[in-house]
Structures are given as structure tokens and as C-alpha cells.
N, C-alpha and C positions, 0 to 999 in steps of 0.2 A: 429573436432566435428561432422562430419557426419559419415554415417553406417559404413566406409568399415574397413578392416585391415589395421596398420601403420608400416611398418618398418624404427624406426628414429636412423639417428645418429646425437651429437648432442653434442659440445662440450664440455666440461665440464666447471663448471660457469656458461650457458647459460638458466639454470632455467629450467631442463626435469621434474621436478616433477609439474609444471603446466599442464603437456599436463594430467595428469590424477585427479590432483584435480580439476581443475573447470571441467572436467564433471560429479565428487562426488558432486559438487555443486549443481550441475543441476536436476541431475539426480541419484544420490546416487547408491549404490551397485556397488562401486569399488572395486576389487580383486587387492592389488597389490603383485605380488613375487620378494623378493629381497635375497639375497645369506647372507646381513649383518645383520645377528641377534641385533648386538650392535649397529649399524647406526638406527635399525626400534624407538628403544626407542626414540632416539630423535627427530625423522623426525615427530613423534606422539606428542609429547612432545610440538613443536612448533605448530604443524593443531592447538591441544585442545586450544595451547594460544591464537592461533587465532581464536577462534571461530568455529572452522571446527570438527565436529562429526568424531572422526577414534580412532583407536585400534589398537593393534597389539595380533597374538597368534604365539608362537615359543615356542622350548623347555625351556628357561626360566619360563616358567609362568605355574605352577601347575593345573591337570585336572579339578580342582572347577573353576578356575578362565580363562580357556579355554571354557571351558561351557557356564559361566556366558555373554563371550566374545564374542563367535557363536551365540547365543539367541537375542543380542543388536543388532547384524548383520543382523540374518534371522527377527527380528521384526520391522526393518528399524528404529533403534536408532542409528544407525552408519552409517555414508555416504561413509565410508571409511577404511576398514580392510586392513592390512600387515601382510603377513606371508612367511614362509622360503621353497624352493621345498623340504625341508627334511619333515616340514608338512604333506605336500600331499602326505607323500608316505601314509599317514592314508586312508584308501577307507572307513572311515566311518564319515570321514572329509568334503572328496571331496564328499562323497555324500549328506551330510548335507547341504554345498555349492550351489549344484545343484537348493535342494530345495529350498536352501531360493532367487536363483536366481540372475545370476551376469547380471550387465549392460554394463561392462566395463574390461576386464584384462590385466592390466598392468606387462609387464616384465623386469623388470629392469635388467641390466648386463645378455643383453641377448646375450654376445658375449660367456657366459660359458656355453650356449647348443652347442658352436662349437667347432668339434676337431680341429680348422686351427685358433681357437681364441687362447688370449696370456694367458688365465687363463679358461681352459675347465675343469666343473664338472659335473661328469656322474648324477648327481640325477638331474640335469637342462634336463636327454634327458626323463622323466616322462610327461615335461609340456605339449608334442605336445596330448597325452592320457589323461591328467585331462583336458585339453582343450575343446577336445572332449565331454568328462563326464559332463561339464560343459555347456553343449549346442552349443559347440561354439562359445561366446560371441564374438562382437566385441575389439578386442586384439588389442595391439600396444607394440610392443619389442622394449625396447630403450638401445641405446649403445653409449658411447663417443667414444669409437676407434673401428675401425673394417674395415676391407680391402675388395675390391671388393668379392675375394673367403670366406672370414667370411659372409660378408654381404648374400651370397647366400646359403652356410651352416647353416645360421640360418633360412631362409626363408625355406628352405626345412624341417629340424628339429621342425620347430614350426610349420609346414602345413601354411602357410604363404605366398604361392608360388605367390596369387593375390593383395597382400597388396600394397598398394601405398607407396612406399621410399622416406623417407622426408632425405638427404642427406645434412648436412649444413658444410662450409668448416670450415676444424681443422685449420686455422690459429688463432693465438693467437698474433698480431703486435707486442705487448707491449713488447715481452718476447726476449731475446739477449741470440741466442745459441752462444756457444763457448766450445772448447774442451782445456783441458791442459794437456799436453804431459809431461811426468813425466818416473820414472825408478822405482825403490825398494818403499819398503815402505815407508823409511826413507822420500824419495824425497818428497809422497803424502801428508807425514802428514806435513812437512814442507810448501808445498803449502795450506794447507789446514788452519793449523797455520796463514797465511801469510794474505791469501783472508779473513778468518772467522774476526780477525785479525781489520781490512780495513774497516770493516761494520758490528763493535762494537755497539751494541744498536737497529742493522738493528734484521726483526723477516727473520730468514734462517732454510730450511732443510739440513741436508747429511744424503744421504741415503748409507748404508753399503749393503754387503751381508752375513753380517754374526751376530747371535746376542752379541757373545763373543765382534766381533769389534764396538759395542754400545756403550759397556762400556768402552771399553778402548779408542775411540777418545772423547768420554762424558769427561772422566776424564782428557784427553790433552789438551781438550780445557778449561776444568773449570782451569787446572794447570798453562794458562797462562792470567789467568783472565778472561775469557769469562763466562758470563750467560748461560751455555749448562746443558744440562739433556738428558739421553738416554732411546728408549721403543721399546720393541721388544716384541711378542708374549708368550715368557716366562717370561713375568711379572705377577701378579696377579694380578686379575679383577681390583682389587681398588687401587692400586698401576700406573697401567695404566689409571685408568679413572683420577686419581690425577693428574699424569705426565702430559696429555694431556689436563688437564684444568689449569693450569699453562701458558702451552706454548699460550692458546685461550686468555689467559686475560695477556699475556707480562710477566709475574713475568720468563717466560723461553725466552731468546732469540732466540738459538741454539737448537735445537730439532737433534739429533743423532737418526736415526732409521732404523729397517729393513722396506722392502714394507707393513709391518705390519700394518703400521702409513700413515695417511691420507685419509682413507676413511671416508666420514663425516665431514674432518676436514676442515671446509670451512672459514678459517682464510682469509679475504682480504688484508692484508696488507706482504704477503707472500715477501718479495724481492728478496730472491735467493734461488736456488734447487743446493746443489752440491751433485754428483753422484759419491761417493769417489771407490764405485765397480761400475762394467757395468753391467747392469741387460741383460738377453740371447733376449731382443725381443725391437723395437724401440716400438712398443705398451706400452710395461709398461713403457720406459723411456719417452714418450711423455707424457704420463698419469700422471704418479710423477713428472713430471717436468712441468705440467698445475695449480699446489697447489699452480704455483705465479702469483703473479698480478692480481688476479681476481678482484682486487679493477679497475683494468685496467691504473692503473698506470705503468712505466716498471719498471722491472724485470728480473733476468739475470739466466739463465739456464747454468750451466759447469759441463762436465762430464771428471773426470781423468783417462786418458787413459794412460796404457802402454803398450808395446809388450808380457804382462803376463797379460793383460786383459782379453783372452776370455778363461783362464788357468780353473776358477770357471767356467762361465757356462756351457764349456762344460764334464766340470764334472757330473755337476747337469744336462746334459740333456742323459746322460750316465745311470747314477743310474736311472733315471724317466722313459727308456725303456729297460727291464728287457729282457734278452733273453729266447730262450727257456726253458732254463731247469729249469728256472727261473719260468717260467710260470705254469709248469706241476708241478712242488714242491707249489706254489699256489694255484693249483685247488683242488690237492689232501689234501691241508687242509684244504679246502672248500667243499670236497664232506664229509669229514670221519665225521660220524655220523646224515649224511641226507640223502634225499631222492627227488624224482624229487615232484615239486610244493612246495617247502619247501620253505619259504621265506629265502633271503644269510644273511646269518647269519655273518655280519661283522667282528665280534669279532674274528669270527671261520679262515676267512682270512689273519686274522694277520696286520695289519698297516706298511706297508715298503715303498719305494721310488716309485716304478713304481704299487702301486695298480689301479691310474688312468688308466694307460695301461692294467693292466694286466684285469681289468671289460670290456675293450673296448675289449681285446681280444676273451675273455670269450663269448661277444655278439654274434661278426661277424661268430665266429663258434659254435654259435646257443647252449650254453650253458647255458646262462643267457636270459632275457626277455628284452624287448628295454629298457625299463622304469629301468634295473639293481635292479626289485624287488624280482625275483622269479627266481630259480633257474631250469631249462631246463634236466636236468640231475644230476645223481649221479655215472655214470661211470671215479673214479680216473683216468684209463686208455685213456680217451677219447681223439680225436686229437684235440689239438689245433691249429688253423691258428693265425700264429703272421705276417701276412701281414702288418696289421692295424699298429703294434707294430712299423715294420722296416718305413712304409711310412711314420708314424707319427715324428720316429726318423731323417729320412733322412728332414724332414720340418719344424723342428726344427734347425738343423744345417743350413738349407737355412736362416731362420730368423736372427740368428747369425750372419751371415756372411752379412745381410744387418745391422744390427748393427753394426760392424765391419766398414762397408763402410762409414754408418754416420760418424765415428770415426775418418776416415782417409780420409773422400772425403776432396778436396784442392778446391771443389766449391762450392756452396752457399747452407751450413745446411738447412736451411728453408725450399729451393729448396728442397732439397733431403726429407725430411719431406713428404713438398705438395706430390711430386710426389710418393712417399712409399703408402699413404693413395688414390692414383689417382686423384688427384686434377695436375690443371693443372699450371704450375709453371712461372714466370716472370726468370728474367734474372738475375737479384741481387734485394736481401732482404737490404742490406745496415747497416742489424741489426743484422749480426753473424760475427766471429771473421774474418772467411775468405774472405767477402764482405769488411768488413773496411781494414781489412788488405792489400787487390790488388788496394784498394782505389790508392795509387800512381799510377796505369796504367800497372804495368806487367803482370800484371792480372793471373789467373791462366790457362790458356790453354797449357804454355810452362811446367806447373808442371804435369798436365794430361797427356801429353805425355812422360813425363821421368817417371812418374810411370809407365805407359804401357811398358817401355821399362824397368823398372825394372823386370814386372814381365816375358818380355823373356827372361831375364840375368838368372829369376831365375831358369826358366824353362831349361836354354840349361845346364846350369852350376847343375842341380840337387840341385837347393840351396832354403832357402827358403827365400821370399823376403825380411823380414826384414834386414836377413845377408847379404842382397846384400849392401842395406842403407836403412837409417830410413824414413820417410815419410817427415819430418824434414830439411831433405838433399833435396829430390826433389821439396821441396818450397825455400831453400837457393836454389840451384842452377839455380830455374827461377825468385828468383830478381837480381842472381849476372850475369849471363849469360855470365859465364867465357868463356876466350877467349884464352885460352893457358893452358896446365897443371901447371904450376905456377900459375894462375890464381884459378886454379880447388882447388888445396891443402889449397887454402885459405878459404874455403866452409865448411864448420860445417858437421862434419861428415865423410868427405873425408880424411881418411890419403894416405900415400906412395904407401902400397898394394891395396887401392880401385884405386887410380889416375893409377895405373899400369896396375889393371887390367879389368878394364871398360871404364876408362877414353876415349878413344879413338872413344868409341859408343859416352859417353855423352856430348862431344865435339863436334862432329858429329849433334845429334839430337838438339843442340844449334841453331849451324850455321844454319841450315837447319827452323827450326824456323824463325831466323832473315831472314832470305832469303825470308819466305812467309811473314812476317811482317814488312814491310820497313820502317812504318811509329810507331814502338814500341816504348815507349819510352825509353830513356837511359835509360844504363844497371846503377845497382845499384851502389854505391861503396861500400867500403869493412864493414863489420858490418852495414848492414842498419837499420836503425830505423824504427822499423815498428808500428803502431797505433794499441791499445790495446783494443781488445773489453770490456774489464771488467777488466782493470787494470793490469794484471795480467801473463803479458806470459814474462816478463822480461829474458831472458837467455843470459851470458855473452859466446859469443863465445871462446874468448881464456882466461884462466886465468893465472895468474902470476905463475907458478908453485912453486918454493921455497917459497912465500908466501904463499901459501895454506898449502905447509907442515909447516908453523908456525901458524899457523892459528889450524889447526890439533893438536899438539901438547896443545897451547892454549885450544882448549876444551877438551881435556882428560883430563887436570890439573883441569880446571873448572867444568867440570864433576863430577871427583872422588871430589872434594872440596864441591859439592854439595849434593853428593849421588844420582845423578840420569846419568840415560842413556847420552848418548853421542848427542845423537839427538832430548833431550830435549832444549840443549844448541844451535844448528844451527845445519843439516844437510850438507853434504858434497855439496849439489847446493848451499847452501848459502852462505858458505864456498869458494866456488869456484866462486860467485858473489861477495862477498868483496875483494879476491882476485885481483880479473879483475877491481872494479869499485875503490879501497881503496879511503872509503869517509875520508872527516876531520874532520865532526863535525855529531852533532845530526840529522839535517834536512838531509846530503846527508847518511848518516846512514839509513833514515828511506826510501829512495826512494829503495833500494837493495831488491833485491828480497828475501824472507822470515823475513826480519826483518820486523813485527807490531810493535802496539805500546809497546804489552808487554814484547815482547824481549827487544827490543828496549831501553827500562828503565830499565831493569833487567842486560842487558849484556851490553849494548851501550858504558856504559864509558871504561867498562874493552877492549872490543874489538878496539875500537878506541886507545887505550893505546899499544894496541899487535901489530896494523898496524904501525903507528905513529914509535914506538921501533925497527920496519922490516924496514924502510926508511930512517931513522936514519942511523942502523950499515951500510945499502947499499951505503948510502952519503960517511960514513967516508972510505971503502973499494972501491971507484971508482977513 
């Protein structure tokens, strides 16, 4: 509430829109900029309910009622205006602004004026210039997520460089990270089936990467009786704003969506976030995965990871940075039929994957204006530097690759969290899968070091780590802390040729282990029972082989008898969990990994009839 500049990060749930309405209370003529066109209506929607004088003008609202809207601003009827940086590119806007005099500018997602933020848009690098324009006002840039090098990128881009940094930590208690380790698709939707399944009636997100796969897990989970509905960006205005007022008032349990979904959407009673893709940056996966609990009750965060998980991002972060020639085929349809001072003429650009890059490039080599309003040149020929292009690309794949590690660290998620955002970390959270899970006392230090020694196997052998083993294998092998290659072969994961040809390191790196820990606690026995952070990571180590191929055969029949897919019926993990576990009745049926409840009543009797029939001829042939 005093003079100076604010730079806040501020976790989300934690109420950042008071830092700038009570001083519209006070003191009126708040500017705020926000990037969500569709979020301003209701954020307005609720002030007026409450008593609070504010407006919004954005491309939605037609020049009479823009007008009508600036006037109630500049004649002090409104305590409180929202608008969008695409706005401001009007200079008869921001000058209008000017005069009517701001008190206060507020910038919301002001981690999108950063190229090192997880969501940068070039009309956000205009604010540090209307700022200006604008006299300077006492500013405050507010951000849920954003990293020491964001944090400083925005201070510099918004002139900001004196602001006081109000830094509050991104812990969320409530919230139970956990990962599940999965293979094909077939595997994910079976887990997904399984969890969704389990906490029938619960309100859940899954978030996909794609909008195709909206519909098609929307319609998996409606097919095995679940309340689900899906919304992605290609829905229509009111098709979307329906979907999502459904899921706000329960009539939806399951909400299927791309990152499209959940801005604004300030649902409390949130229970679970699954992340059925891995999104390329832990910023957005922290961000989508804070839509639960905010009632502050817990709430369980799981992200399904397989060794084809970073296959999409880094796809998408391939297409987003366009190489040269790329670049120079952009300009030159951006200069053909302009001239220098000509304002860039979007259209004329063309909309493709790396336009973001390709404006940033356009800057750095003095083509375009800071603000990406005006165009610097009309030499087609001109050089571009794609410096900007390559460094952004190479820090991208850095983020990745700390996603990746969330994915795969064997120590305390939360940890790894805190410390990604610079927060300074404790030792165990007690609240993520790999915390409960080292709960027995093996803890993971012995798994930390067989992965390091993974990744020199992979290095000397030219191999790449996963084919050495899975992530999987080096937490089996530090509760089983095999003591002989027979030992080792019995290790999930470990066949003949790995026991042959590693085994001799990882037998090594064991002992050597137990040698600096004398007081560890015994080694596990064989299939240990490990404690589930969210129910959910059941994997039978060995299965009955001949039973599974009946089991197999079983749902082909039930399949084609049905008309549907083979892995509408149980996938091959689940498959190969009845196998391993063959219950006898309904209740150990339902404990099996992928059976819910609505398999469970769909297929339960038939499958119990096909096991049962398998033990049988085995009785009479022994």
C-alpha cells in the first residue's frame, strides 16, 4: 500500500487480486492488464456483485461501448478498469489513459513479458513503453510461478529493476505428488480407468496434450460410467462456457482438458489433477496441478509418465523454434507490400508454430520495435540473427529435461519442486509417493547411486539410459539389495542379458552401499509391499504366463462379443495382474490393479469364471 514498485510472486489460491483492489478502494484509478479476455468478465462480474465500481474493455466489447467505458474511467465512475496488452497497442488508448490518470498498474501473468517464463507473449514486451506513457504509475507485477532468472527478466522488461519483491513460498501441504509409471497407451488409459474409477463422485481434472485426446478419454471414461466431459480450445464460445459451468456446479465430475481449461476456474473442492501427457516445463505442471485443494483440504497430484513421455514436447518445442530459412521465408512475407514505419501487419505474417520466435527474432536484429508494433524495415533481403531463436530453443530443452527429472527423481517430489522455484527444501515431505514409499527405511540414496551408475553404463556402452533399465529397476534394486546374481534375476526388470551384462557393477555398487551403511535396514524380501501414495501403483512382478495367455484369448472373445476394442475390456497390465494375483471373488477382484468398480460389475463375473476354469484343468493335469 505504499509508493514504490512490487514485484509479487504469489501462489495461486492465495488471493493476488486483493493486492490491487483495495487500493481501487481507496484510492481508485486501477489499470489492471491481464492476457485472459474470458477470465476479465467474470473477475468484473463478481467486484460489481460486490459492490466494487470496475469494467472491462477488450476486443469483445464494440467501439460505442469502449467509449462509453473510457469516459466512466477517466470521470472517476469506475474505481477499477481491466484490459488486455493487445489493448494498448491503441496509442489513442493509452493516451486517453494517461489523461484520465492512473493510480495504480497492475500486471497480472507477468511472467508472459519473459522469454525464460513458461508461457512468453511478445505484446506483454509493449507494457515496459505504456508504462512510461502512462507516467509511471506505481506498478506491481504479479506471478504464481516464476524462477529466480523469470523473476529478473521481468524486473528488467517491465523497468522494475527497484521494486520491492514480495516472494511467498509455492508450497501447497495439502497436495500428494506422485508419478505412475506406465508403457503404451493402452497401459495409461487402463490406469486412468482404474484411479478415475476409485474416486467416482470425487470433482477431478486430466489434463491431455492434445485436443483430439479430450474426446476420446471424455468418451472412455463416460463408457465405463463415469460423470466426464471434455474442452479444449476448439470448442465454441458457448459450448465452452456450458462445459465449464457444469463441471463449477458438479453436474460434471471428470473434466478432460487441454491447458486450455482452468484459468479462472477457481473450483475449491478440486481432489485430483491427473496429467495423462507431460506438459515440456514443471511451471505449467505445478500451475495445473495447484486447481486442487484450494479449499485446503488434500488433494492428490499424478502425472503418467512413460519412456515416450518427453516424445510430444519435444516436438512442440522443435516446431516453436523455426530455423533459418524458416525465418527469412517469414520476413519476406512480412515485408511484401510494406514499407518501414508501417505498423506488422499480422495477417500478412501468416500464424504457424514459431511466430513467437520468429517476432523475438525479427527484434534482436533491429527489424521490428521493442513493443513488436512497427515494423523497422522493408528489406526481404535483410540479416536475420536467430541467436535469440537457438538460446531460447537450447532453454527450453533445459526445462524439459528438469521435468523429466521430477519424473524420474527417486527423492522427495516436493523437494525437488521447492528447490526448481529456489525455495529451500527439508529432507522428506512424507506427502509424495517416494517419501511414503522409503518410509520402511531403505530409503533412496542406494537408488541415487545405481541411477548415476546407470547413466555411466550408458555413457561407456553408447546406450541410452533407459535401455540400460528403467527407473523402476533402480528403486527394485535398492529395497531388494540383491546379494548374488540369482538374487539380482529376481529384480523386476533384470532379465539374463542385463544380469550378464551389468550385473557385476550393480552387485558391486550394492555391497559397497551396505559397507558405508551398517546400520541399514534389512534388505527387503522378494516382491516387497511397498505403501501407495494414492492407491494406485499396484504392479505385479511376475505373472503366471500361461494364464495370461488365457486370459488374452478371454478378451478377444469378449471383445469381438462386445464390439469394442480389446482394451476397453482390461489392458495387458491388468491382464497380467489377474494373472499374478488370481482373485476368487468380487472384493479380491476389485483390489487388482485396473479393475474399478465399473469393470468390475461389467466383466467380474465373466473374468472370475475364465480364472477359476484356468485352475481347474491345471488341478486335474498335475
Amino acid at each position: 500500500m505504499d509508493s514504490g514498485d512490487v514485484l509479487a510472486v504469489l501462489p495461486t489460491g492465495s488471493g493476488k487480486s486483493m493486492t490491487y483492489v483495495l487500493p481501487a478502494l481507496i484510492s481508485g484509478r486501477v489499470l489492471v492488464v491481464s492476457p485472459h479476455i474470458a477470465l476479465m468478465q467474470d473477475q468484473v462480474e463478481s467486484l460489481v456483485a460486490n459492490g466494487i465500481a470496475a469494467a472491462f474493455i477488450n476486443s469483445n466489447l464494440t467501439n460505442s461501448e469502449k467509449r462509453n467505458t473510457y469516459i466512466a474511467f477517466r470521470d472517476g465512475a469506475l474505481d477499477l478498469l481491466y484490459t488486455s496488452p493487445e489493448s494498448l497497442a491503441n496509442q489513442r488508448f493509452v493516451t486517453g489513459l494517461a489523461c484520465a490518470g492512473i493510480n495504480l498498474l497492475a500486471i497480472d501473468e507477468a511472467h508472459c513479458v519473459s522469454e525464460w517464463g513458461h508461457t512468453f507473449r511478445p505484446d506483454y514486451l509493449r507494457l515496459d513503453s505504456v508504462r512510461k506513457q502512462l507516467g509511471s504509475p506505481r506498478t506491481i507485477a504479479l506471478t504464481a510461478t516464476a524462477t529466480s532468472l523469470a523473476r529478473d527478466d521481468i524486473a528488467r522488461r517491465l523497468g522494475l529493476d527497484h521494486a520491492v519483491r514480495v516472494v511467498h513460498s509455492v508450497d501447497r501441504p495439502n497436495l500428494t505428488f506422485a508419478v505412475n509409471f506406465g508403457g503404451g497407451n493402452s497401459e495409461k488409459q487402463d490406469f486412468l480407468l482404474d484411479y478415475c474409477g476409485k474416486r467416482r463422485g470425487k470433482s477431478g481434472i486430466v489434463y491431455v496434450g492434445s485436443r483430439k485426446r479430450t474426446e476420446e478419454l471424455a468418451e472412455l471414461l463416460s463408457g465405463a460410467g463415469l460423470n466426464a466431459a471434455h474442452y479444449h480450445a476448439g470448442m465454441g464460445a458457448k459450448d465452452r462456457s456450458e462445459v465449464q459451468r457444469r463441471f463449477m456446479t458438479d453436474r460434471v465430475d471428470v473434466m478432460v482438458a487441454t491447458n486450455a481449461f482452468g484459468l479462472g476456474v477457481d473450483k475449491p473442492d478440486v481432489r485430483f489433477i491427473v496429467h495423462h501427457d507431460m506438459p515440456a516445463r514443471l511451471e505449467a505442471y505445478y500451475q495445473e496441478s495447484g486447481r486442487a485443494g484450494r479449499d485446503g483440504e488434500p488433494a492428490e497430484c499424478v502425472l503418467i509418465y512413460t519412456p515416450y513421455s518427453a516424445a510430444g514436447p519435444r516436438r512442440f518445442i522443435d516446431k516453436d523454434h523455426p530455423p533459418a530459412s524458416e525465418l527469412r521465408m517469414a520476413w519476406r512475407r512480412l515485408c511484401a507490400g510494406v514499407g518501414p514505419g508501417s505498423r506488422m501487419p499480422e495477417s500478412r505474417l501468416g500464424r504457424f508454430d514459431g511466430e513467437v520466435m520468429a517476432v523475438r527474432a525479427f527484434q534482436e536484429s533491429g527489424l521490428l520495435d521493442s513493443a513488436a508494433d512497427f515494423l523497422l524495415s522493408d528489406n526481404p533481403d535483410a540479416v536475420i540473427d536467430s541467436t535469440v531463436v537457438d538460446r531460447h530453443r537450447e532453454h527450453e530443452f533445459e526445462m524439459l529435461e528438469r521435468m523429466l527429472g521430477y519424473a524420474q527423481t527417486l527423492g522427495c517430489r516436493r523437494n525437488y519442486i521447492l528447490e526448481y522455484f529456489g525455495e529451500k527444501s527439508t529432507d522428506s515431505c512424507g506427502n509424495c509417493d517416494n517419501c511414503l514409499n522409503s518410509a520402511g527405511g531403505n530409503g533412496s540414496g542406494l537408488a541415487e547411486r545405481i541411477i548415476r551408475l546407470r547413466s555411466d553404463l550408458a555413457r561407456k556402452n553408447r546406450m541410452d539410459p533407459v535401455d540400460v533399465f528403467e527407473d523402476r529397476t533402480a528403486r527394485e534394486i535398492a529395497d531388494a539389495r540383491p546379494g548374488s546374481e540369482a538374487e539380482l534375476l529376481e529384480v523386476w526388470g533384470i532379465g539374463p542379458v542385463r544380469a550378464r551384462r551389468f550385473g557385476k557393477q550393480l552387485l558391486a555398487e550394492v555391497r559397497n552401499w551396505e559397507a558405508e551403511h551398517p546400520d541399514a535396514a534389512p534388505r527387503a524380501t522378494a516382491g516387497p509391499a511397498r505403501k501407495d501414495a494414492v492407491n494406485h501403483s499396484r504392479r505385479p512382478d511376475h505373472a503366471d504366463i500361461p494364464l495370461f495367455d488365457v486370459l488374452r484369448e478371454w478378451r478377444k472373445a469378449r471383445a469381438t462379443k462386445e464390439g469394442v476394442p480389446a482394451y476397453v475390456v482390461f489392458g495387458d497390465r491388468t491382464l497380467s495382474a489377474l494373472a499374478a494375483a488370481r482373485p476368487k471373488d468380487m472384493d479380491e477382484l476389485f483390489t487388482v490393479f485396473g479393475v474399478g468398480a465399473a469393470k468390475r460389475d461389467r466383466f467380474g463375473k465373466a473374468v472370475l469364471e475364465a480364472i477359476a476354469d484356468f485352475e481347474s484343468k491345471s488341478d486335474e493335469t498335475a
